[in-house]
PDB file of N, CA, C and O in Angstrom:
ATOM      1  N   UNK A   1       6.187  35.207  -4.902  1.00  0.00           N
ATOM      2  CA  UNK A   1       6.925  35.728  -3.755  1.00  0.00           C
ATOM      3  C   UNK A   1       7.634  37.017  -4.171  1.00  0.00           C
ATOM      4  O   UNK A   1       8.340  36.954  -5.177  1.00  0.00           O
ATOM      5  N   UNK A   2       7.530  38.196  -3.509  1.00  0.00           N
ATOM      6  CA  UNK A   2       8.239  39.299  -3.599  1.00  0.00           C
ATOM      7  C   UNK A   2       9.706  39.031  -3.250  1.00  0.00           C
ATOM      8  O   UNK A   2      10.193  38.288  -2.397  1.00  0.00           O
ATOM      9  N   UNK A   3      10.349  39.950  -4.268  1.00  0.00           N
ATOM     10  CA  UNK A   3      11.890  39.625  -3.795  1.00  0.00           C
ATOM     11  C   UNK A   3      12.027  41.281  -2.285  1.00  0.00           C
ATOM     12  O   UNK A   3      11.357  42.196  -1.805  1.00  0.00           O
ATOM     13  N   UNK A   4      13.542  40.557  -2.199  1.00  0.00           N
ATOM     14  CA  UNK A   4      13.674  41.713  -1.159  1.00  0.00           C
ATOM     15  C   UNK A   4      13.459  43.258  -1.671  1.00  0.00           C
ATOM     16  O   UNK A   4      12.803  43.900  -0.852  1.00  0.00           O
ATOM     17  N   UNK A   5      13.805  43.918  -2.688  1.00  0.00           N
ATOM     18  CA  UNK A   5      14.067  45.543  -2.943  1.00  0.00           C
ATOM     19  C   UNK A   5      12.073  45.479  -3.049  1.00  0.00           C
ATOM     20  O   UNK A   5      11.373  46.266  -2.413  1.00  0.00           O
ATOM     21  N   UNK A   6      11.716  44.794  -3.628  1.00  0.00           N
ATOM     22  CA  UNK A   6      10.030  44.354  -3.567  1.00  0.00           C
ATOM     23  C   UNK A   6       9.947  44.772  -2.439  1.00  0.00           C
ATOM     24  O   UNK A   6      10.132  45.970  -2.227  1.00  0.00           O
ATOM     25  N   UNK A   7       9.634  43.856  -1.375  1.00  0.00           N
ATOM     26  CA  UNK A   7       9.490  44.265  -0.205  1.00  0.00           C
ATOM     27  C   UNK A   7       9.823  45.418   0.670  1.00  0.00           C
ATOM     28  O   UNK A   7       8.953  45.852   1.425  1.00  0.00           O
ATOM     29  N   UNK A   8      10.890  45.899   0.639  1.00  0.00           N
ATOM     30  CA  UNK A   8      11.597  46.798   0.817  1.00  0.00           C
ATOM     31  C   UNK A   8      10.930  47.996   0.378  1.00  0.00           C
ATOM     32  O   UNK A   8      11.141  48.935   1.146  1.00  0.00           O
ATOM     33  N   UNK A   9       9.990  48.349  -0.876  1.00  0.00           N
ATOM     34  CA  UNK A   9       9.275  49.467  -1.568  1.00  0.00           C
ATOM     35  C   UNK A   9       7.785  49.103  -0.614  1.00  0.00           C
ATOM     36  O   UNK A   9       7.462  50.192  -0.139  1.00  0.00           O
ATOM     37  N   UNK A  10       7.073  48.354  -0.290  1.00  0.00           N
ATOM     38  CA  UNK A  10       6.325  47.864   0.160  1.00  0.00           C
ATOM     39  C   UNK A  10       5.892  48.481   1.139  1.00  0.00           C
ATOM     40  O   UNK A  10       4.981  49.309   1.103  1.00  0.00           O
ATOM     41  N   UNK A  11       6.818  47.957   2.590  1.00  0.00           N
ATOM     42  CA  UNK A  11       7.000  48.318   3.512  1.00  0.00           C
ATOM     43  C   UNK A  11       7.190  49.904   3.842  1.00  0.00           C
ATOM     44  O   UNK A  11       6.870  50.312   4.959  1.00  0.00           O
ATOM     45  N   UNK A  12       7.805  50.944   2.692  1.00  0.00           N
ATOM     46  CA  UNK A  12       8.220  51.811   2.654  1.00  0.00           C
ATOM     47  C   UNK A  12       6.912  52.714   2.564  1.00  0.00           C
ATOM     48  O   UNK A  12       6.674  53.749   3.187  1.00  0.00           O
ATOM     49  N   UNK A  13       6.143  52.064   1.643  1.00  0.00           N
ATOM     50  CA  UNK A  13       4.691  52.423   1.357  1.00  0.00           C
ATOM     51  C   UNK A  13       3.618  52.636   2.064  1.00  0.00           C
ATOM     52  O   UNK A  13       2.849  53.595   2.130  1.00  0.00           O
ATOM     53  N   UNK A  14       3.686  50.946   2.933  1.00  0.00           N
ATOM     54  CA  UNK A  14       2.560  51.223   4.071  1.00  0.00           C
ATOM     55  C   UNK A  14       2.886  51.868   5.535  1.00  0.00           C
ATOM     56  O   UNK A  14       1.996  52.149   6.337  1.00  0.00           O
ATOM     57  N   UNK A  15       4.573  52.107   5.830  1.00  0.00           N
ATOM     58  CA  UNK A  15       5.108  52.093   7.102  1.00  0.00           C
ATOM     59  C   UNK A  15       6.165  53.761   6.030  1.00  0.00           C
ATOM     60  O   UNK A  15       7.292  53.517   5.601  1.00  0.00           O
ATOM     61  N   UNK A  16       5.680  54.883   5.855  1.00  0.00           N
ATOM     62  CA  UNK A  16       6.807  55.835   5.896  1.00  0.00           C
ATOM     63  C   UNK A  16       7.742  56.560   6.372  1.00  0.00           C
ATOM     64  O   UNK A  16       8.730  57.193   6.001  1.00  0.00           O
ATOM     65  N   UNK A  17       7.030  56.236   7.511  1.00  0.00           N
ATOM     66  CA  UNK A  17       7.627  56.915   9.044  1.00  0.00           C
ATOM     67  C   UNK A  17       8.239  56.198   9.767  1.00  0.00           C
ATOM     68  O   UNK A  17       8.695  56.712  10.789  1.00  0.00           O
ATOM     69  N   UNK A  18       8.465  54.844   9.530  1.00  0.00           N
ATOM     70  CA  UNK A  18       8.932  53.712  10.332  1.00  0.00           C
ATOM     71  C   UNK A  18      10.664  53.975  10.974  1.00  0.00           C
ATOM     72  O   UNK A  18      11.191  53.729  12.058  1.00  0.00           O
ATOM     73  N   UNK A  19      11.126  54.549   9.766  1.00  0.00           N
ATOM     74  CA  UNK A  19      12.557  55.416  10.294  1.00  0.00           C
ATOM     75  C   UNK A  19      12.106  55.909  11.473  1.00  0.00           C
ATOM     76  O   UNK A  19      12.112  55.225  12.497  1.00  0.00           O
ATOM     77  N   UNK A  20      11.696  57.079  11.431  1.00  0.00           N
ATOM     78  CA  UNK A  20      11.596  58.087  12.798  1.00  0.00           C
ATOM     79  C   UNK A  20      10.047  57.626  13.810  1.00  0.00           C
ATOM     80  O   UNK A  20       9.679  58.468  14.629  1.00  0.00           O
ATOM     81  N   UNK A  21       9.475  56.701  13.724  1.00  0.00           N
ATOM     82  CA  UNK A  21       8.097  56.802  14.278  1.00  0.00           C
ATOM     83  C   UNK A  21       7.377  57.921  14.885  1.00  0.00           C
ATOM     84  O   UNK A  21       6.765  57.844  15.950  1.00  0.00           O
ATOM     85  N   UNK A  22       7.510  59.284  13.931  1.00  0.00           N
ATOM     86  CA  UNK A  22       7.182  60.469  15.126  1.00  0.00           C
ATOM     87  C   UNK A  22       5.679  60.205  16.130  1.00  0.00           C
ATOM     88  O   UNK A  22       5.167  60.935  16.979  1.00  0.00           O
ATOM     89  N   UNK A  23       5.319  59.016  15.673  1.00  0.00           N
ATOM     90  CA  UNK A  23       3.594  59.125  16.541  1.00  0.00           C
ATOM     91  C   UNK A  23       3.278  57.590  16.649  1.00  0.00           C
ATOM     92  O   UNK A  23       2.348  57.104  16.005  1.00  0.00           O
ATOM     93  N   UNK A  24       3.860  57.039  17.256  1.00  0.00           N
ATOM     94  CA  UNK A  24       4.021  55.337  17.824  1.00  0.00           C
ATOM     95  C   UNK A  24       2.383  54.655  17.119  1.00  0.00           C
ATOM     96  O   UNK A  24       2.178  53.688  16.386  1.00  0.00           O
ATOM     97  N   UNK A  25       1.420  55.692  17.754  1.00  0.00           N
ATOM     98  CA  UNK A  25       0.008  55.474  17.180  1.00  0.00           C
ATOM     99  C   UNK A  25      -0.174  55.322  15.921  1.00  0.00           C
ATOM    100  O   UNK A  25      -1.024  54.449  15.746  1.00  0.00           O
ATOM    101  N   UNK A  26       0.298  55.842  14.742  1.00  0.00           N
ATOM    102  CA  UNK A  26      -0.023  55.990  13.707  1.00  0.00           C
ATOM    103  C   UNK A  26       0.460  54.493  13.229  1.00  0.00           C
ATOM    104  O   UNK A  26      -0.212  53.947  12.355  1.00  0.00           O
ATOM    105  N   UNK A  27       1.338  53.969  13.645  1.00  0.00           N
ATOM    106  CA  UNK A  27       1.290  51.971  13.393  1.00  0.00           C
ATOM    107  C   UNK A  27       0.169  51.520  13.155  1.00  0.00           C
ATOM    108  O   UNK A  27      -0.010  50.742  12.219  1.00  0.00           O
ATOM    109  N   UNK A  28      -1.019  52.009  14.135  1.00  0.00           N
ATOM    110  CA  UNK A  28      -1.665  50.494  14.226  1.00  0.00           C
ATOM    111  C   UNK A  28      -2.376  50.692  13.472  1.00  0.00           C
ATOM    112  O   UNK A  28      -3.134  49.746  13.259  1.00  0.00           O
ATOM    113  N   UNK A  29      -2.619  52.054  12.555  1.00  0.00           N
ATOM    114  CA  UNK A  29      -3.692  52.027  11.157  1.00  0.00           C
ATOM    115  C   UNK A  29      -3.416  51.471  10.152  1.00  0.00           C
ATOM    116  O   UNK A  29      -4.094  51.661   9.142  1.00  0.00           O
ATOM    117  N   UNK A  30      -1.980  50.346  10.159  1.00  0.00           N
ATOM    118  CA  UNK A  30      -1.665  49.910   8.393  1.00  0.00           C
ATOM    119  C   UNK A  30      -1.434  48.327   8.803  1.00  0.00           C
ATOM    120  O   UNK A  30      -1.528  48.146  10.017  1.00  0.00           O
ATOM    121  N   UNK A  31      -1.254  47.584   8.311  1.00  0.00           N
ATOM    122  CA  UNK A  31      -0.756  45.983   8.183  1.00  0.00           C
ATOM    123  C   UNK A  31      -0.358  46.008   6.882  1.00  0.00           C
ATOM    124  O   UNK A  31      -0.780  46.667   5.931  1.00  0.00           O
ATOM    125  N   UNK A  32       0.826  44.911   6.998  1.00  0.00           N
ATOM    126  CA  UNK A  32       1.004  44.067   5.829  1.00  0.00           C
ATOM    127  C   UNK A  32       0.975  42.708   6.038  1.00  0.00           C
ATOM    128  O   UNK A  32       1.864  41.971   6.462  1.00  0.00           O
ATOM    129  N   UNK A  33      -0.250  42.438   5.661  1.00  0.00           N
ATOM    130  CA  UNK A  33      -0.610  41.129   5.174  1.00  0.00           C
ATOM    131  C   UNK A  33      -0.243  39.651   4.403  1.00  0.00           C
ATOM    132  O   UNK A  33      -0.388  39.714   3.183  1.00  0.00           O
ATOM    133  N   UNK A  34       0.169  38.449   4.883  1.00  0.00           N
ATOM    134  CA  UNK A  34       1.355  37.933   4.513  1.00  0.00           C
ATOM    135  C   UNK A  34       0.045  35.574   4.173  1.00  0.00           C
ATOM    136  O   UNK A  34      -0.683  34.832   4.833  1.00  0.00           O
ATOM    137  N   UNK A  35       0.489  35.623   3.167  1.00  0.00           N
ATOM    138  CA  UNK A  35      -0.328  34.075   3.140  1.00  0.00           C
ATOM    139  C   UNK A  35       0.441  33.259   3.893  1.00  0.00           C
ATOM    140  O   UNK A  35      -0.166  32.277   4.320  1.00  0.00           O
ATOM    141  N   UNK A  36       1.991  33.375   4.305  1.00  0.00           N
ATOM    142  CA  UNK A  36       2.490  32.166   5.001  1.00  0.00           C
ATOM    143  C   UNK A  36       3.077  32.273   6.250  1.00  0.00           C
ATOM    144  O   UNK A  36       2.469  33.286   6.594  1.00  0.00           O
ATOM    145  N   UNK A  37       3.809  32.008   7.225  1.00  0.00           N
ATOM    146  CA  UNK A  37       4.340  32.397   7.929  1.00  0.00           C
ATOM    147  C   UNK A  37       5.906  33.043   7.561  1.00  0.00           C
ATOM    148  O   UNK A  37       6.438  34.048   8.033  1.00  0.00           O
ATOM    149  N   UNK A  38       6.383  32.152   6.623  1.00  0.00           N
ATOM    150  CA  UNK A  38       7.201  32.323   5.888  1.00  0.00           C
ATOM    151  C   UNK A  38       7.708  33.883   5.158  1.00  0.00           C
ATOM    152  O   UNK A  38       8.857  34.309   5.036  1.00  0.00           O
ATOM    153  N   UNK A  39       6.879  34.292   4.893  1.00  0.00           N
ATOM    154  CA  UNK A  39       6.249  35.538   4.039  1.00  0.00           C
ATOM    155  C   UNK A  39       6.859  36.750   5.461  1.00  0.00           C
ATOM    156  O   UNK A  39       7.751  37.590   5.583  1.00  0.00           O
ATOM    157  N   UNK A  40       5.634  36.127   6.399  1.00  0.00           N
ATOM    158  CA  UNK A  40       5.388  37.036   7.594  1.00  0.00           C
ATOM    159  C   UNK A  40       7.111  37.661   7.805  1.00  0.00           C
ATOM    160  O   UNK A  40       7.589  38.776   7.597  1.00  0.00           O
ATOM    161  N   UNK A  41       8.052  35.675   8.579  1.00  0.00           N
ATOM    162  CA  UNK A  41       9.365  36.249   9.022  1.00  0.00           C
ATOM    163  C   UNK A  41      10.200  37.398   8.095  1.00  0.00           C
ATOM    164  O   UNK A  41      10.652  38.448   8.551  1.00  0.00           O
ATOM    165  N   UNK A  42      10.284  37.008   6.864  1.00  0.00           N
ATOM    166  CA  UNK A  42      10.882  37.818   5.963  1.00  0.00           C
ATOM    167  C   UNK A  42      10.681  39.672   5.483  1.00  0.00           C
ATOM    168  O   UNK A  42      11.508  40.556   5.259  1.00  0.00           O
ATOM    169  N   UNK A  43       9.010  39.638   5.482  1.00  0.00           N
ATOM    170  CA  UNK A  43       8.936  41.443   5.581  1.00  0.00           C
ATOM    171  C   UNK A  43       9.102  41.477   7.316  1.00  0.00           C
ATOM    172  O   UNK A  43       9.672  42.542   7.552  1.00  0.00           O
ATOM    173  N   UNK A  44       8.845  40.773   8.578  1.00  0.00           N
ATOM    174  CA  UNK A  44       9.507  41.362   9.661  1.00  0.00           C
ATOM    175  C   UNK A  44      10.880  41.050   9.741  1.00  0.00           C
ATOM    176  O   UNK A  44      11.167  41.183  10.931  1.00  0.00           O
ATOM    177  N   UNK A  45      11.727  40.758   9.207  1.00  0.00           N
ATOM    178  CA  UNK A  45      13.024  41.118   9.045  1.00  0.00           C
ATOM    179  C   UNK A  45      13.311  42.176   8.636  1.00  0.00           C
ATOM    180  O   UNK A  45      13.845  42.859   9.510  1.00  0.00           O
ATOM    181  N   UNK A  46      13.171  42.864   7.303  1.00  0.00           N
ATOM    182  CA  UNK A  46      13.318  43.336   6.549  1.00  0.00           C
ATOM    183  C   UNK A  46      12.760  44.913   7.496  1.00  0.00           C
ATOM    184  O   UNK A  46      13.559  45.829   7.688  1.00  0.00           O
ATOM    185  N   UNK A  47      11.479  44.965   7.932  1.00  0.00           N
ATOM    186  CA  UNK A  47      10.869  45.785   8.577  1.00  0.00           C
ATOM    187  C   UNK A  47      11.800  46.629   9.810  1.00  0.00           C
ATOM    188  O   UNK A  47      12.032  47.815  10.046  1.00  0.00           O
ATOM    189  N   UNK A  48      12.205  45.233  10.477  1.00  0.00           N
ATOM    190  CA  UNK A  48      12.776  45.735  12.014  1.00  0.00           C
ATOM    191  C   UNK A  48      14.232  46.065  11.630  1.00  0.00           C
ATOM    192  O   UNK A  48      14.956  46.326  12.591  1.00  0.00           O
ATOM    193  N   UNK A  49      14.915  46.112  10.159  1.00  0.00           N
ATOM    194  CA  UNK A  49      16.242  47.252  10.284  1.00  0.00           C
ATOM    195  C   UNK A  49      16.055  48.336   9.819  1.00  0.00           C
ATOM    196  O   UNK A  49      16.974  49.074   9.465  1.00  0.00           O
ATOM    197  N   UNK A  50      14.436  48.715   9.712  1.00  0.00           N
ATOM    198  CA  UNK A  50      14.393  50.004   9.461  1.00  0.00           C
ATOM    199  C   UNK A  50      13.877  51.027  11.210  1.00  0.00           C
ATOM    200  O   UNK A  50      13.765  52.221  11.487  1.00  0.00           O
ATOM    201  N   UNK A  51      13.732  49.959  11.842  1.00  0.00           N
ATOM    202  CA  UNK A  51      13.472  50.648  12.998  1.00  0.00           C
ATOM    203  C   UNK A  51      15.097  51.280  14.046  1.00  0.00           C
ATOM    204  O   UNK A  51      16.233  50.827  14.187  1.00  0.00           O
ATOM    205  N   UNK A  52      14.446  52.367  14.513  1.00  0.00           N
ATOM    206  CA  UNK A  52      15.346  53.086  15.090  1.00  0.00           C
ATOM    207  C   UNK A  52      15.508  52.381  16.364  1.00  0.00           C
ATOM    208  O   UNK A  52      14.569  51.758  16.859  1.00  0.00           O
ATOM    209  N   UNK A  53      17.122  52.481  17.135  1.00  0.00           N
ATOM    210  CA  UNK A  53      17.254  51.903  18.387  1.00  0.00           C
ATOM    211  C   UNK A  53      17.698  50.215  18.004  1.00  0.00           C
ATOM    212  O   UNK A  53      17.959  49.701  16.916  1.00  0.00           O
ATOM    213  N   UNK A  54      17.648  49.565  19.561  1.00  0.00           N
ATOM    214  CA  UNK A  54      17.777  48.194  19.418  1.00  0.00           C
ATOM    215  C   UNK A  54      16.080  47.041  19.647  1.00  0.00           C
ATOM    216  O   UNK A  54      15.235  47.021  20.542  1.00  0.00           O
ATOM    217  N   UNK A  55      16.223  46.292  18.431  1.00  0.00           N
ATOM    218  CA  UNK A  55      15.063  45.711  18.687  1.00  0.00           C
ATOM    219  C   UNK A  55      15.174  44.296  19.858  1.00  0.00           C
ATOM    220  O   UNK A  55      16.207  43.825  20.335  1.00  0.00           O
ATOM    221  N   UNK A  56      13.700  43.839  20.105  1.00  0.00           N
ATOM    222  CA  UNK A  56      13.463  42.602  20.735  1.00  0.00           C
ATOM    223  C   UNK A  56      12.403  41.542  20.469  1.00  0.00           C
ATOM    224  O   UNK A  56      11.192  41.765  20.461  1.00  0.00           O
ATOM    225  N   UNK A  57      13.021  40.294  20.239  1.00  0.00           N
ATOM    226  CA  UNK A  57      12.231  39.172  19.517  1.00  0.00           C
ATOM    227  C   UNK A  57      11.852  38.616  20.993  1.00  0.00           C
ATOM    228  O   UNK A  57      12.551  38.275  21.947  1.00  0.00           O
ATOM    229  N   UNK A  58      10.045  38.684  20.717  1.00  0.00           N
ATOM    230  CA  UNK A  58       9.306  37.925  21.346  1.00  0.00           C
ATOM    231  C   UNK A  58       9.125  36.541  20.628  1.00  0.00           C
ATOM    232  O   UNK A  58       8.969  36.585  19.408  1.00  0.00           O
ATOM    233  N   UNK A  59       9.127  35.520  21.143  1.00  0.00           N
ATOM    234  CA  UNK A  59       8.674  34.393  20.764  1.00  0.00           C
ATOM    235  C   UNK A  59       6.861  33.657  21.466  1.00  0.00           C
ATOM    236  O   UNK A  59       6.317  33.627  22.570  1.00  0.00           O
ATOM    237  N   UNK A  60       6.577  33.279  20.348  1.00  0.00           N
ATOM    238  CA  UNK A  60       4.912  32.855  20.733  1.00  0.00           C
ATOM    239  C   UNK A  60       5.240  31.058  20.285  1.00  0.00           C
ATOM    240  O   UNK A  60       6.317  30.546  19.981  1.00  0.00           O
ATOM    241  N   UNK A  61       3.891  30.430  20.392  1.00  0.00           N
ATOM    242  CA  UNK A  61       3.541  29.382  19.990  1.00  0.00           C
ATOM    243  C   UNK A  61       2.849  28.816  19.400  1.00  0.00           C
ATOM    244  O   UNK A  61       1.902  29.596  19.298  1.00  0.00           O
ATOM    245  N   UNK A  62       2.603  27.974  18.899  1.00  0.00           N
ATOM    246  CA  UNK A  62       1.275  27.722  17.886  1.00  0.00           C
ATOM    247  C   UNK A  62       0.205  26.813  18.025  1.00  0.00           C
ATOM    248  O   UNK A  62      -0.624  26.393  17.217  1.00  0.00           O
ATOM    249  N   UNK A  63       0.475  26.520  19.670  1.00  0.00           N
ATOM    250  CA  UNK A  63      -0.350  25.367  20.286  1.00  0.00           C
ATOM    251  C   UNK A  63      -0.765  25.511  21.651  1.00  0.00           C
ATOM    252  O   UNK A  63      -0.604  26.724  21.786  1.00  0.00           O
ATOM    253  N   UNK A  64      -1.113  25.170  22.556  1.00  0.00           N
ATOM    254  CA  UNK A  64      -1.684  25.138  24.135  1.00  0.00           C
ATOM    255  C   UNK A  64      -1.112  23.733  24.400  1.00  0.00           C
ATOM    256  O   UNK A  64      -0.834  22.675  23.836  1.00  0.00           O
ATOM    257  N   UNK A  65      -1.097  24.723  26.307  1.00  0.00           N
ATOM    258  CA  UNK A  65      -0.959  23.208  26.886  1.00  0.00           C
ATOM    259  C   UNK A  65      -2.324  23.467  27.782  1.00  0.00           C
ATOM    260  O   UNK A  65      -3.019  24.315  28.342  1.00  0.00           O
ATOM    261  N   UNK A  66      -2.195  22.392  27.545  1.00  0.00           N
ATOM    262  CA  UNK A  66      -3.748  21.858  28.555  1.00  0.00           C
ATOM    263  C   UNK A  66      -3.571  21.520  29.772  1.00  0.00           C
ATOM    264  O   UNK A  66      -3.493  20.293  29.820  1.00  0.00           O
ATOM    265  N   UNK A  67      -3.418  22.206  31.256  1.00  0.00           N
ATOM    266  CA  UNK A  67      -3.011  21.436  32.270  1.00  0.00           C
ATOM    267  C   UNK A  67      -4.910  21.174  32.998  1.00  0.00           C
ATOM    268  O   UNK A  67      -5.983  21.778  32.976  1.00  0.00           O
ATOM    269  N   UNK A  68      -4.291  19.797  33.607  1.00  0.00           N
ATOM    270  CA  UNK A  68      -5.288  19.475  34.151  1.00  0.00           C
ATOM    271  C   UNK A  68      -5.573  19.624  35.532  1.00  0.00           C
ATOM    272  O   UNK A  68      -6.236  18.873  36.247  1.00  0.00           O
ATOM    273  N   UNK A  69      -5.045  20.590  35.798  1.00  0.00           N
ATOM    274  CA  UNK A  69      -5.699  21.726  37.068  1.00  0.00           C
ATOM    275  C   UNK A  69      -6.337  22.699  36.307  1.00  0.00           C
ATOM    276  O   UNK A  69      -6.860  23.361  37.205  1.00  0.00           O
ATOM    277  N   UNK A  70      -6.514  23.002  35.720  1.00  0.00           N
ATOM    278  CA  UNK A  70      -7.329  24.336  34.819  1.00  0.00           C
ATOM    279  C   UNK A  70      -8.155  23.503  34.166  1.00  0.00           C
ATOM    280  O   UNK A  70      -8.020  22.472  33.508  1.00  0.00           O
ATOM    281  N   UNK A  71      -9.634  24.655  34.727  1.00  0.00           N
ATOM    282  CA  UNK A  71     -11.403  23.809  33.702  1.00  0.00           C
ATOM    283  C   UNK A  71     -10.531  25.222  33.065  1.00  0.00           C
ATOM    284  O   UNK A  71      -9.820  26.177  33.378  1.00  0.00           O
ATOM    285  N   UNK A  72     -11.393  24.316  31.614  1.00  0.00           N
ATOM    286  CA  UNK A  72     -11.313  25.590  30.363  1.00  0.00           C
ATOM    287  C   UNK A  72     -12.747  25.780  30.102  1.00  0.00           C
ATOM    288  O   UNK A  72     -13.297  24.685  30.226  1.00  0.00           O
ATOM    289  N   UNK A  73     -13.764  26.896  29.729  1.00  0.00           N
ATOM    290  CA  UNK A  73     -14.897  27.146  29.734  1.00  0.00           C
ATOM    291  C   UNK A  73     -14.906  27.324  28.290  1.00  0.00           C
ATOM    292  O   UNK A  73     -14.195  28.296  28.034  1.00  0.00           O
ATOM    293  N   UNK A  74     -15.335  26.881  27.370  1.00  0.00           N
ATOM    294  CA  UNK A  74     -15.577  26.991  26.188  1.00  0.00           C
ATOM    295  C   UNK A  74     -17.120  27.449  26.066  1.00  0.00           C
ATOM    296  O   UNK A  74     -17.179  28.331  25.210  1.00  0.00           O
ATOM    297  N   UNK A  75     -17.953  27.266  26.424  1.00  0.00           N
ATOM    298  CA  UNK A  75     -19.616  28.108  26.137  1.00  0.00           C
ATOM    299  C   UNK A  75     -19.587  28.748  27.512  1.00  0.00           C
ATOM    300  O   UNK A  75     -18.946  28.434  28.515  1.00  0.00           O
ATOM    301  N   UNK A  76     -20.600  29.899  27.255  1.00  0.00           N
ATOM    302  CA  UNK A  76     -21.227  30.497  28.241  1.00  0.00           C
ATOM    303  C   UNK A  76     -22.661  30.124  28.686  1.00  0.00           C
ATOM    304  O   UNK A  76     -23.194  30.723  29.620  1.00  0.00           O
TER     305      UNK A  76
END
């Protein structure tokens, strides 16, 4: 596991511009790549106080609901 100043050089590496984003586009050419989820929360912590302005946490899920008014089409 990388410690934080680790991470911190990392991020700095693949994201240089992340201070100022002069070109919003130029994001989507890099990732940092993470084995756990764990991993993930911690460089996006670390990530989003380098961003300018106020941020916003979307939340997702890691499962479906299945309602049974909805066919789900799995083959074509």
């Amino acid at each position: 596991m990388l410690h934080n100043l680790d991470k911190e050089g990392l991020i700095k590496k693949v994201y240089p511009t992340l201070e100022t984003i002069p070109d919003p586009d130029s994001l989507v050419n890099s990732a940092i790549l993470c084995p756990t989820n764990e991993d993930v929360d911690s460089i996006n912590e670390i990530a989003t106080k380098f961003l300018p302005g106020e941020t916003i946490e979307y939340l997702s899920t890691n499962s479906i609901v299945n309602d049974v008014n909805t066919a789900v089409l799995l083959h074509s």
